[in-house]
C-alpha positions in Angstrom: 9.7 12.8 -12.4 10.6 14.4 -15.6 9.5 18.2 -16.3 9.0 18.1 -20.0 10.0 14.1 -21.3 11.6 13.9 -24.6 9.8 11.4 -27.4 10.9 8.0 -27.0 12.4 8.3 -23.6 12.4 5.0 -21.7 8.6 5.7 -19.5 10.8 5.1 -16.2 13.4 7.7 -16.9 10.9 10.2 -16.8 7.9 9.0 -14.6 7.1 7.5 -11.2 4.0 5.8 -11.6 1.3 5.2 -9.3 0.7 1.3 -8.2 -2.5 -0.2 -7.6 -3.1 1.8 -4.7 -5.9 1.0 -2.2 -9.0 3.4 -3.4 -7.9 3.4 -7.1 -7.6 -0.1 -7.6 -9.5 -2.8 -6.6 -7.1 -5.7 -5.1 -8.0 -7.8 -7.9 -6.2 -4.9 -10.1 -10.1 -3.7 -11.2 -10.3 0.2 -12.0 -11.8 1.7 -9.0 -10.6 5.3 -8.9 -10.0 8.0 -11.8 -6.6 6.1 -13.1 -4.6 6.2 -16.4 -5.4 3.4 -18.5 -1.5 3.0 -18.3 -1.6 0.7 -14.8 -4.7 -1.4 -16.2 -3.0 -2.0 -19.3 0.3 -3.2 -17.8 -1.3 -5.6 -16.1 -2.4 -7.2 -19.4 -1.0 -10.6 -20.9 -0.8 -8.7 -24.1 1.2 -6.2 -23.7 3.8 -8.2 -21.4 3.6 -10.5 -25.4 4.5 -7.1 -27.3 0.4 -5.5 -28.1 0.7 -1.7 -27.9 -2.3 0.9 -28.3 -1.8 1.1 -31.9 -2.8 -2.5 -32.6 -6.4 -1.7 -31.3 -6.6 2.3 -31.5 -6.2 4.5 -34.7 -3.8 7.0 -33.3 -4.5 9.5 -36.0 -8.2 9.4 -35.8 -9.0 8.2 -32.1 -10.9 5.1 -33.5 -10.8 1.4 -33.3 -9.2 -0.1 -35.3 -12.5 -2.6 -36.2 -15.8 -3.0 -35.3 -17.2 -4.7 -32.0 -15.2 -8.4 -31.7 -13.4 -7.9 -35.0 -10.7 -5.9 -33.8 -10.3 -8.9 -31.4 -9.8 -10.7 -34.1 -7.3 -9.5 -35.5 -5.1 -11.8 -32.8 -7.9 -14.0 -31.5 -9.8 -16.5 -33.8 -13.1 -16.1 -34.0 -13.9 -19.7 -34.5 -12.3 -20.4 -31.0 -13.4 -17.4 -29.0 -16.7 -15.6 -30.9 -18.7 -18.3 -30.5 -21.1 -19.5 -28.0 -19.4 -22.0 -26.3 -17.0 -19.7 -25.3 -19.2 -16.7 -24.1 -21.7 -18.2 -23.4 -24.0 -15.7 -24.5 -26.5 -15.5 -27.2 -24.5 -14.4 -31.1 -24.9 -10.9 -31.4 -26.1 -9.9 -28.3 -24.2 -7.4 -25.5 -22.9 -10.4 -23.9 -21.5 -11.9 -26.7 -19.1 -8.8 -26.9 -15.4 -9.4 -25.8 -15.7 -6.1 -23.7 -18.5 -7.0 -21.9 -16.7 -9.9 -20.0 -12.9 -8.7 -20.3 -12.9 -4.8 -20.3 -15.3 -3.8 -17.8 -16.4 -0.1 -17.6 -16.6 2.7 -15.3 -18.2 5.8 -15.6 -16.6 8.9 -14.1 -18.0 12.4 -13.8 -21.3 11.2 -15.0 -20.0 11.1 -18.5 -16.5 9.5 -18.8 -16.9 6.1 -19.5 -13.8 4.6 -19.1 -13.2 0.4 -19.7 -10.4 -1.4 -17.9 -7.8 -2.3 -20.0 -5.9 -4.9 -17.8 -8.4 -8.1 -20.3 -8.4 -9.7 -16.9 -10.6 -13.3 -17.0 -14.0 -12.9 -15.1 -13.6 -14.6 -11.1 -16.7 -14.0 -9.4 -15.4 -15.9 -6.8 -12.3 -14.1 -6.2 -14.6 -10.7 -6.2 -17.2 -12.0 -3.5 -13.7 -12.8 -1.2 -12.4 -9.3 -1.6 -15.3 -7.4 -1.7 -14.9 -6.3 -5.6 -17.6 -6.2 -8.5 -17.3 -8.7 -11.3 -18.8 -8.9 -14.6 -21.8 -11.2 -14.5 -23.2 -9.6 -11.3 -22.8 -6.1 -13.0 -25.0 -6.9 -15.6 -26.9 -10.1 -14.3 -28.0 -7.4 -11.2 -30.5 -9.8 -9.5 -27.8 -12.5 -8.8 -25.5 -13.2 -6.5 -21.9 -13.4 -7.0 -22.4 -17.3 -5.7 -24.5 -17.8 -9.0 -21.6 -16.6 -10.9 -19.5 -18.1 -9.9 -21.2 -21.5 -10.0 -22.0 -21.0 -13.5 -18.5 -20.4 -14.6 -17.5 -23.2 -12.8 -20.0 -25.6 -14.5 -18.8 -24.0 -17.7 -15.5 -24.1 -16.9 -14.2 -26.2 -14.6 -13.4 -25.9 -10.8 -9.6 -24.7 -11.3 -8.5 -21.7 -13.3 -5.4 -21.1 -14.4 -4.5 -17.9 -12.4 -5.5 -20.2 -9.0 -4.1 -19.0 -6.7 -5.4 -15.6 -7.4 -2.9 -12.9 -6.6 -5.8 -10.8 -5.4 -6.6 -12.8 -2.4 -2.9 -11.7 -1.5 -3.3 -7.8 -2.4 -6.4 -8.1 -0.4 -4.7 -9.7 2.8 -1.8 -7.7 2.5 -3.8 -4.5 2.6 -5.6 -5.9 5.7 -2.9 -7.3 7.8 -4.0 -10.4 7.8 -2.2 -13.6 9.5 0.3 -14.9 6.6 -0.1 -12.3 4.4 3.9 -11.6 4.1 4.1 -15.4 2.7 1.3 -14.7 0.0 2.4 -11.7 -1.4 5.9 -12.5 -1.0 4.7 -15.5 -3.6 3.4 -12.8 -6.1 5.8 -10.4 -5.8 8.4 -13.4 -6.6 6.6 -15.2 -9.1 7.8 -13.6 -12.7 4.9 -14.8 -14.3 2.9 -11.8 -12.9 3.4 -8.2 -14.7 5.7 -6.2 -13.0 3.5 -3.6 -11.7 1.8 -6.4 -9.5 4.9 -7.8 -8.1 5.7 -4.1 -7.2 2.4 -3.8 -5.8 2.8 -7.1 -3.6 6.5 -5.6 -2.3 4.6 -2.3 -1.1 2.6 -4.0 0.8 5.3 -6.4 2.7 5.0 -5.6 6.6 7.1 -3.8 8.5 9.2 -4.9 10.3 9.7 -7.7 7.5 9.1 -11.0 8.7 12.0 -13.8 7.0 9.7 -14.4 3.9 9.3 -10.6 3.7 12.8 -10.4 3.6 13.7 -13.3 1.2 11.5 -11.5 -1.1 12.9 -7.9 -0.7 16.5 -9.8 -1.3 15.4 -11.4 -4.3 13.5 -8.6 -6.3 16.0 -6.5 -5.2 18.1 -8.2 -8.4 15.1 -8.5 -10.4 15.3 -7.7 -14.1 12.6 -5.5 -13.8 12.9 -2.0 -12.6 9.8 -1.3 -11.1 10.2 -4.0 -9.2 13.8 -3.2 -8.1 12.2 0.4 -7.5 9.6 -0.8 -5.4 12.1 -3.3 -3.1 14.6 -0.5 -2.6 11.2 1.4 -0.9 11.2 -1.2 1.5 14.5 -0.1 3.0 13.1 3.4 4.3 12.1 1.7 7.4 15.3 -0.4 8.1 18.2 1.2 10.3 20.6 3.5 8.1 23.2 0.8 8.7 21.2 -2.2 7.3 20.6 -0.1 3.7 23.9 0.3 2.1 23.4 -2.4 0.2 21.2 0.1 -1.6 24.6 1.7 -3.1 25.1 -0.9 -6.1 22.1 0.7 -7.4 22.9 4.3 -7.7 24.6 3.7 -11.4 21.2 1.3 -12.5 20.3 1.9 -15.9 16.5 3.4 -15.1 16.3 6.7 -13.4 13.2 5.4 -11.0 15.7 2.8 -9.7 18.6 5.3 -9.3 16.4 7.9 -7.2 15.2 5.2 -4.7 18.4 3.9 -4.1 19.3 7.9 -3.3 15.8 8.1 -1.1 16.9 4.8 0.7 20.7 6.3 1.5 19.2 9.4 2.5 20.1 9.3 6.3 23.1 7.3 5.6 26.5 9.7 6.0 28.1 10.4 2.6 31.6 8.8 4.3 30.0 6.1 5.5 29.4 4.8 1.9 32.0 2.8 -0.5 34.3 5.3 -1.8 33.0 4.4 -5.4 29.4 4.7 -4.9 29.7 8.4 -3.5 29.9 10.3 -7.0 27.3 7.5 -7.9 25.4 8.8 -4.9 25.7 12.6 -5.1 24.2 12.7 -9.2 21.5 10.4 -8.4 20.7 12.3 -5.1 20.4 15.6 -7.4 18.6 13.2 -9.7 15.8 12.8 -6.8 15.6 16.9 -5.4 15.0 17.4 -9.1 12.2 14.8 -9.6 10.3 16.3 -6.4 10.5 19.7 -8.2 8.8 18.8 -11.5 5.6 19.5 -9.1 7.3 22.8 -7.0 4.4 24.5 -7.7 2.4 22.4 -5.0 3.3 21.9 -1.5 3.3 17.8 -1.2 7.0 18.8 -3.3 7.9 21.2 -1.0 7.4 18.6 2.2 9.4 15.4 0.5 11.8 17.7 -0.2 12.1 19.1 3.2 12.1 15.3 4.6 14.7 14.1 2.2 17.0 17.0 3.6 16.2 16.6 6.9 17.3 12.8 6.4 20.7 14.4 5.4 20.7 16.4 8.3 20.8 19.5 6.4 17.9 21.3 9.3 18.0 24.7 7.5 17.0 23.6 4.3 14.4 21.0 5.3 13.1 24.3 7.0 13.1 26.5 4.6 11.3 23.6 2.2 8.4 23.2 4.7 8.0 27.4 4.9 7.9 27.0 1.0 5.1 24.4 1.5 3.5 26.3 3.6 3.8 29.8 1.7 2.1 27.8 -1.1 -1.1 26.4 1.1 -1.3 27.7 4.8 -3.6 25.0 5.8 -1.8 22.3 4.1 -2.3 19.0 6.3 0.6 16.8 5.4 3.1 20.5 5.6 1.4 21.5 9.1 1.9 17.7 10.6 5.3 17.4 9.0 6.5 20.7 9.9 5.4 20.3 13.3 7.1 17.3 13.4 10.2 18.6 12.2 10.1 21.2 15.3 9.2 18.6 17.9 12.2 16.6 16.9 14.2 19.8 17.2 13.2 19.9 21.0 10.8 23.3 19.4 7.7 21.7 21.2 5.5 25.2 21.7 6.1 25.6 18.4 5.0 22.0 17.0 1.8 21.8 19.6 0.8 25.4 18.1 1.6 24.5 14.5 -0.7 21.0 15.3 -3.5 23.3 17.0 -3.4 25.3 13.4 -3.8 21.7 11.7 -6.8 20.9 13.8 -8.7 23.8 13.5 -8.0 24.0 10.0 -9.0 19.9 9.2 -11.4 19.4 11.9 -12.4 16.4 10.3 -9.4 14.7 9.9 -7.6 12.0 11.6 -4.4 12.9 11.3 -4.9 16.3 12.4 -6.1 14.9 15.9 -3.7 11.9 16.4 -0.5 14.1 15.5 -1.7 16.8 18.4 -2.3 13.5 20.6 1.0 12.6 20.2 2.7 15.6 21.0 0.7 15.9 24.1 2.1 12.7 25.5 5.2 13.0 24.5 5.0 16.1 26.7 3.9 14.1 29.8 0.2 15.2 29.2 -1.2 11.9 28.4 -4.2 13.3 30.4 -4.9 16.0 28.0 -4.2 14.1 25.0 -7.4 11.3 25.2 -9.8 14.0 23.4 -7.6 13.9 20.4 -6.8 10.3 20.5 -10.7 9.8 21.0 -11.4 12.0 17.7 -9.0 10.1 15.5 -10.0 6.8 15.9 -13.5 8.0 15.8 -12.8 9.4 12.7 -10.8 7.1 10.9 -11.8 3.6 12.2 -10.3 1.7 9.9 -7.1 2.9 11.3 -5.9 0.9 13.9 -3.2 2.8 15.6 -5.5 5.5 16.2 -7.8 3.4 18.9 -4.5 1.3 19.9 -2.6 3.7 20.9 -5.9 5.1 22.9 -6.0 2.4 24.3 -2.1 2.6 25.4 -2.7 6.3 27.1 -5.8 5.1 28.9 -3.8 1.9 30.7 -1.0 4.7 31.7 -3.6 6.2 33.3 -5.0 3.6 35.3 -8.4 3.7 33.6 -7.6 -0.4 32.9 -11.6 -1.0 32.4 -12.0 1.5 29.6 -8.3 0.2 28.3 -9.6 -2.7 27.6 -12.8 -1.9 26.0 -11.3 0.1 23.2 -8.7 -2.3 22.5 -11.4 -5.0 22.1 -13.4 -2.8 20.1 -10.3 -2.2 17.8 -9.4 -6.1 17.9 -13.3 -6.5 16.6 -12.5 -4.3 13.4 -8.9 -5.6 12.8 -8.3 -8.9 14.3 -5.0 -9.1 12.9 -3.7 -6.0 14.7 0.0 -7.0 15.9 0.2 -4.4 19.0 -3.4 -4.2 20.0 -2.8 -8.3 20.4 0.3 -7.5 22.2 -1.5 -5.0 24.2 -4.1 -6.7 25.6 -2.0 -10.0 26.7 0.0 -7.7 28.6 -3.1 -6.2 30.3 -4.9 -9.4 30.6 -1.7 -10.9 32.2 -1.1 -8.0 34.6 -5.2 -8.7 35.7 -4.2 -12.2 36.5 -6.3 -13.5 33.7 -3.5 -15.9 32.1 -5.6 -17.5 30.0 -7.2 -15.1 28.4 -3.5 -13.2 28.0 -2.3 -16.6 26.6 -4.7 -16.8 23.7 -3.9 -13.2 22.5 -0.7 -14.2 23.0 -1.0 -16.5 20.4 -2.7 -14.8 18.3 -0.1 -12.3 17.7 2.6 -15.1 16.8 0.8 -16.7 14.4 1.0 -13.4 12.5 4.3 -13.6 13.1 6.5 -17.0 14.0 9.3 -15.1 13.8 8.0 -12.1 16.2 10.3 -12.5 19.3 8.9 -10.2 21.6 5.3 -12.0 21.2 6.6 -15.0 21.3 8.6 -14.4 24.3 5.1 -13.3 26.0 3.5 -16.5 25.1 6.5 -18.5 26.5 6.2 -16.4 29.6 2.4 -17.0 30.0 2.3 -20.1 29.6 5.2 -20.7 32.4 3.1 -19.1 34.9 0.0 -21.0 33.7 1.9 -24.0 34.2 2.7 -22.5 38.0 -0.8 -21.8 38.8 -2.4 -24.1 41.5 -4.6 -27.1 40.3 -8.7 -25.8 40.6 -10.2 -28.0 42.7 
């Protein structure tokens, strides 16, 4: 965000940090991928109490600060917590050390053996339901999670004080699942959670946001933190330009992070059309955001936000001239080739966008988004026909994507292929029973067969994802009418 940060500037004036992203977190906030020890530590009950690196780490020499559970100790008494009633392990042995059982380690590159500093409380249980390692199973290899977690709760007790676990909410949120808006909109509410977890839990809010989605966007929106207010004001990139100047009041916050996403989120939203007092607010924080995107102008990813973020402001020349930058930096940049295409297609330059997508194909032949992209521009051509190859290739490449084989399935039904419709978006509802508009889909197919009953229960399905979705619950009511009119069997 920040080229070259002065000492002792505030860490959100000059950086944007990564949350716990799918692939480099677990959802239980676990190191997964090659992370900073910044977002573990964050997480941490100490250092939301004041603890900073120095308390543990020498910063001069690069050492601890004490030997094995002593430096610990020097917050923790030993008589409480280095003893064998609380680890449960024999005195002196590995699994009597504090790190065994709160700072889990991972080894990168073969060599780096990095331990997680979030001091998170061992939950077996919570890591067999989202498909995470824990502790005791890492070291205990030949037993079960369900042993684990049985033995901590003989230890123990049943309830834990983190119950309910704010992973089993990361973990539905990143799978869709049916209430997941009202379980992380819990965590991302609930200030008792570290800041980077509630801003976790907004990301993941669905879209469109369903009224506890909503209620929680409104209220972190005023939160005290800023990484939380940072991480609502994201939210508003998919709401109309009209429904997001609410995002002016914070283009004079105090934290630079906050004061760029307010100027992301008012990107397509006219200069005029904003309070007269917010529009100096708007045009420093706006230059504020171009230059944070150019801290990394020497790679292309810069180059295409940029080029978005002007396009948003309608400025067409610019957001060109960015994506030829991109693309003068990496030819066979994916995200610069799909974007740029996009750009053109959206300009009504469609030769130009199918060839730039052709270019993105045969340079990532492996990749989804290569494939779907091309598909798309097909059909919006009127060549649905022509575009079930690519759509075929992306959600065989990518099946844990479910657009890719919904919106398959979409072309094939346009086509009259109905049979083969139907099998992919079954297939598709298999992997991701929670999938809104393969639901949706289907009901409509299966009503249009005649099969009402079948179209009903899908029906359902879909609203209770959603209670509030009107168009699936206007299906349902529709179904069930013409159930209702359907001639006793006899």
């Amino acid at each position: 965000m920040v080229a070259d940060p002065l000492p002792g500037q505030r860490f959100l004036d000059t950086h944007a940090p990564l949350l716990l992203q799918q692939g480099e977190y677990h959802a239980d906030g676990q190191i997964q991928g090659e992370v900073f020890e910044w977002g573990s530590f964050v997480q941490s009950r100490m250092q939301r109490a004041g603890v900073v690196c120095a308390d543990c780490h020498d910063p001069h020499r690069g050492t601890l600060r004490a030997e094995g559970n002593a430096v610990c100790a020097q917050c923790h008494l030993p008589a409480r917590f280095d003893v064998a009633e609380h680890h449960r392990h024999p005195p002196g042995s590995a699994g009597a050390q504090c790190v065994s059982c709160h700072m889990p380690a991972v080894t990168y590159m073969g060599v780096d053996r990095r331990r997680d500093h979030a001091f998170s409380i061992p939950r077996p249980d919570v890591a067999s339901q989202i498909g995470a390692p824990d502790v005791c199973t890492s070291c205990h290899t030949d037993r079960p999670q369900s042993w684990a977690a049985t033995q901590i709760v003989e230890w123990f007790g049943p309830r834990r004080r983190d119950d309910p676990h704010p992973a089993l909410a990361i973990h539905s949120g990143r799978h869709g699942d049916a209430g997941a808006d009202r379980l992380l909109a819990a965590v991302a509410t609930n200030r008792a959670h570290s800041p980077i977890l509630r801003a976790t839990a907004i990301s993941l809010l669905p879209t469109p946001p369903s009224q506890a989605s909503a209620q929680a966007i409104g209220a972190t929106l005023l939160d005290p933190e800023p990484l939380v207010r940072a991480a609502a004001l994201r939210t508003l990139d998919g709401l109309h330009p009209r429904n997001r100047l609410h995002a002016a009041r914070f283009l004079a916050d105090e934290t630079r992070l906050v004061r760029i996403e307010a100027a992301r989120a008012l990107a397509p939203v006219p200069l005029e059309a904003l309070p007269e007092a917010a529009r100096t607010a708007f045009t420093q924080a706006w230059a504020e955001l171009l230059t944070s995107e150019r801290v990394a102008a020497e790679r292309p990813e810069a180059h295409v936000n940029i080029a978005a973020l002007l396009a948003a402001r309608g400025d067409m020349a610019g957001a060109e001239a960015a994506y030829r930058d991109a693309l003068a930096r990496d030819p066979t940049h994916l995200g610069a080739l799909v974007n740029f295409a996009d750009f053109e297609a959206r300009r009504g330059q469609r030769d130009a966008a199918e060839a730039t997508l052709r270019r993105a194909v045969a340079a990532h032949p492996r990749e989804a988004e290569a494939h779907y992209a091309l598909a798309l521009t097909l059909a919006q051509q009127g060549r649905v026909a022509e575009s079930l190859d690519s759509l075929s290739q992306a959600s065989t490449l990518r099946p844990e994507e479910p657009r890719y084989a919904y919106v398959q399935g979409i072309a094939l039904n346009q086509l009259r292929r109905t049979d083969d419709a139907v099998a992919v978006l079954r297939a598709n509802l298999e992997r991701h029973p929670h999938h809104r508009d393969s639901l949706f889909a289907l009901a409509t197919i299966e009503r249009d067969r005649a099969n009402i009953t079948e179209a009903e229960r899908l029906a359902a399905a879909a609203v209770a994802l959603n209670p509030a979705d009107r168009e699936a619950a206007a299906l349902l009511a529709q179904l069930r009418d013409l159930r209702r009119r359907l001639p006793a069997r006899p």
